[in-house]
N, C-alpha and C positions, 0 to 999 in steps of 0.2 A: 449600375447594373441594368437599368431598365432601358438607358439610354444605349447600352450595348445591345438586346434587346431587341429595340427599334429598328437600328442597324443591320442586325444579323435579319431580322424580318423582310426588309427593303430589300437586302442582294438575296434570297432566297428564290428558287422558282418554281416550288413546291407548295401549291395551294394547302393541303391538307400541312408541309411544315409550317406553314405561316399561319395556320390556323391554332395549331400547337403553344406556338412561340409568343399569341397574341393573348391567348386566355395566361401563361405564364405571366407572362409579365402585366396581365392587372391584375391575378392575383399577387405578386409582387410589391406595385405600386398600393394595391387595397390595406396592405400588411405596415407599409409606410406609411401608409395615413393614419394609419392605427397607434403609429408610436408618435404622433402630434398630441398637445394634452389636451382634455377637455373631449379627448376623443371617446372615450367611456371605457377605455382600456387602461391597463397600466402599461408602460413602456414596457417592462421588462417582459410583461407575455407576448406581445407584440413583436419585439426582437427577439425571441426564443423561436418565433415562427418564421420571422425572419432568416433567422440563420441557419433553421430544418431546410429551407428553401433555395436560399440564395448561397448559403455553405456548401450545398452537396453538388454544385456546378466551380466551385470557386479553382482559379487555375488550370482551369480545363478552358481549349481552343472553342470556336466559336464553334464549328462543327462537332465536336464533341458534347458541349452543352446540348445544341439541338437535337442529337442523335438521343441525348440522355433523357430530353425535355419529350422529346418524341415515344419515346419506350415507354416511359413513363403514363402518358397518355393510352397506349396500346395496354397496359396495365391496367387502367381503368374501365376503357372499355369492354378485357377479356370479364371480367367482374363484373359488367353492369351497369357500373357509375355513369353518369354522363363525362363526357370526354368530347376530345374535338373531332375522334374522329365521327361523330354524327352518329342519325338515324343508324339503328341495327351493326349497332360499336361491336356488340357479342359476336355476334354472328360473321359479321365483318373481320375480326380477329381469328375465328375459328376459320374462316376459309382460307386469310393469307397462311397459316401455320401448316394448315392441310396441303395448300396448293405449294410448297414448300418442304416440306417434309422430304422428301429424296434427300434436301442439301445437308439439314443440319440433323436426321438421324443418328443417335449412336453418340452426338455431342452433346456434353451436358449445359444446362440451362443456359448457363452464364455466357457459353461461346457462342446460341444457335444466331443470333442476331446477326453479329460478326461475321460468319460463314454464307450467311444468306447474304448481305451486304458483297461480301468477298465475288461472290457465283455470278450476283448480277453488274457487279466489275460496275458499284457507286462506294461511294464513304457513306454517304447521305441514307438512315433510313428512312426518312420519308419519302425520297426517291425510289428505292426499292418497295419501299411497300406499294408507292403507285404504279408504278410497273408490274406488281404482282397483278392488283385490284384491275386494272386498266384489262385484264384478259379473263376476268370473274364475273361477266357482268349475267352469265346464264346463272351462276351458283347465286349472286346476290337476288336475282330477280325470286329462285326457288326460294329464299330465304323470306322475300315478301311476301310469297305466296301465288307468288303466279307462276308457277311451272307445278306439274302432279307429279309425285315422285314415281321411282321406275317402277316401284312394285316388283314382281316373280315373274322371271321371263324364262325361258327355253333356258336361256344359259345362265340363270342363278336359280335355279329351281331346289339344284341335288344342294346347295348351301343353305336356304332357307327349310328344307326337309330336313337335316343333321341336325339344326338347330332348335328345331319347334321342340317346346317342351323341359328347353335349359332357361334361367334365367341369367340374360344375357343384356350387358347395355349395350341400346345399339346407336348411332352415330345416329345426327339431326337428318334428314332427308335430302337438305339441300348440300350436303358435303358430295353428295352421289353428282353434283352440275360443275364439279372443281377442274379447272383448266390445271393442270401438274406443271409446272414449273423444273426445267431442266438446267 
């Protein structure tokens, strides 16, 4: 598995998938080592973690694992975790979905991937997602903090008047720097 792994890492041309596919497969390998004795583990928890892992890919083409090991990672970082996608993972997640949103609206959870994937005419999402990010870079820069948000202008005035006074959640600031995706 790890040596498949390796493989599908190699013909990959998606920094960000090979970055996915590299932290997989040492956690992976780390789980392996775990089931050698003497390792302070017992086997059997060690292959129960193993097979949480390397189970929920089994039978699935190579691209399809990645996509899954990819998602996966975007799942992380929508929560916070550390993840491969890097620095500002939250937020980073928040803008690809936002900048996105036209495609898979109105679809439920499980298909928007697919749809998005579909629109930008790859299999690959970590390809799609860098083709999303690749035209984000004003909304990530707000997200660092270097750009001020729009604030009340002339023609958001009558919307921020209707509002004052409800309580209302309101989106991060930097979702307002989001390139939309057609």
């Amino acid at each position: 598995m790890v040596a498949q792994l390796q493989r599908q890492i190699d013909r990959s041309h998606s920094r960000i998938e090979k970055t996915a596919l590299r932290k997989y497969a040492r956690s992976l390998s780390k789980q392996i080592e775990r089931t050698y004795r003497g390792s302070g583990y017992s086997q059997q928890q060690a292959l129960n973690v193993l097979k949480s892992q390397a189970g929920s890919t089994k039978g699935m083409s190579a691209k399809q694992r990645s996509n899954k090991i990819f998602q996966q990672q975007i799942g992380l970082a929508s929560r916070g975790a550390q993840s491969s996608i890097g620095q500002l993972g939250k937020e980073k997640t928040k803008i690809f979905y936002a900048a996105t949103q036209n495609i898979w609206q109105g679809l439920p959870p499980a298909k928007r991937n697919k749809a998005i994937m579909a629109a930008l005419g790859t299999d690959s999402m970590a390809e799609a997602y860098d083709k999303v990010m690749k035209k984000q870079s004003q909304a990530i820069n707000a997200a660092k903090g270097l750009y001020k948000p729009i604030g009340v202008t002339d023609e958001n005035a009558g919307f921020y008047n209707d509002m004052s006074g409800e309580d209302v959640e309101i989106s991060p600031k930097y979702l307002d720097f989001i390139t939309v995706i057609r």
